[in-house]
N, C-alpha and C positions, 0 to 999 in steps of 0.2 A: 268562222269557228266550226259552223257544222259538216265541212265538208272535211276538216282536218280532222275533226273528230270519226267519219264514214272511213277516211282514208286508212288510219291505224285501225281500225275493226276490222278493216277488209283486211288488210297484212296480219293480222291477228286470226284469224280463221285461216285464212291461205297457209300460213305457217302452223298451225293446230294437225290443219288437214297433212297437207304433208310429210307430218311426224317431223317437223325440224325441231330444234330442242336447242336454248340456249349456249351458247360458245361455252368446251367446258377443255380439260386440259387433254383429254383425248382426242380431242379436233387439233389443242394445238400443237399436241407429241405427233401425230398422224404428218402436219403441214411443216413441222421443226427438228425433228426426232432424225439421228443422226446425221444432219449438215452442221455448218460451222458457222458457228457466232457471227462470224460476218455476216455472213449471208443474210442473214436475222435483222443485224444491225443496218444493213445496207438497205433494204425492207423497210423495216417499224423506224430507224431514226436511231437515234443515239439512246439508252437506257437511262432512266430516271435515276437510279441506279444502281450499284453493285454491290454483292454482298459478298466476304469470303465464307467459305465453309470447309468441315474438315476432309483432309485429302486431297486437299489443293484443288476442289471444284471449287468453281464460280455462282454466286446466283446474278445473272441481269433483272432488272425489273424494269419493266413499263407500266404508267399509271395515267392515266386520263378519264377525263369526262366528253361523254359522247355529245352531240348537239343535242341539247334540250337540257342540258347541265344538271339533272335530279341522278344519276346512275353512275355506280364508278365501276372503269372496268381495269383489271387491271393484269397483269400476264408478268411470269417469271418464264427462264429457258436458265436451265442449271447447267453448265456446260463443264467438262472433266478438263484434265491439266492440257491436254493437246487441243483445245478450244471445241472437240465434237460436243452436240447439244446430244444429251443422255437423262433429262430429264423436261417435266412442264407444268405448271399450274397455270390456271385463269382461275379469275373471279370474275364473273357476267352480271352483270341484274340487269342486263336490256339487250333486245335483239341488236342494239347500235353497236356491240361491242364488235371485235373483231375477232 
């Protein structure tokens, strides 16, 4: 237990230091932000699922629990009628998310 517990202190400092900062929808518009839904989908898997919205955008949603199952992460890609992704939300509470 105490080596698990040194382990995450140490990635907790390492990532302090570095200035990384949890997964937020700017990481995931940067990583998603004009390609096309497939692409996404062919990546993350199939969407938990789909929302319509007006104007004939799309919302996808992905939703899981990281290993250690206390943290939900979860990630939308808004994508306009022609399937290009034009928008992004995440929700992080753990480095584990993506």
């Amino acid at each position: 237990m105490r080596k698990i517990h040194r382990g995450f202190l140490g990635l907790a400092v390492m990532a302090a230091l570095s200035g990384c900062a949890l997964p937020n929808s700017k990481n995931v518009m940067a990583t998603w932000g004009g390609r096309n839904i497939s692409e996404a989908t062919a990546k993350l898997g199939p969407p938990d699922r789909i929302v319509g919205m007006p104007g004939g955008a799309m919302m996808y949603v992905w939703e899981g629990v990281p290993w250690g199952g206390e943290y939900l992460c979860s990630k939308g890609l808004i994508v306009d009628s022609q399937g290009t992704i034009v928008r992004a939300s995440q929700r992080a509470e753990s480095f584990a998310c993506e």
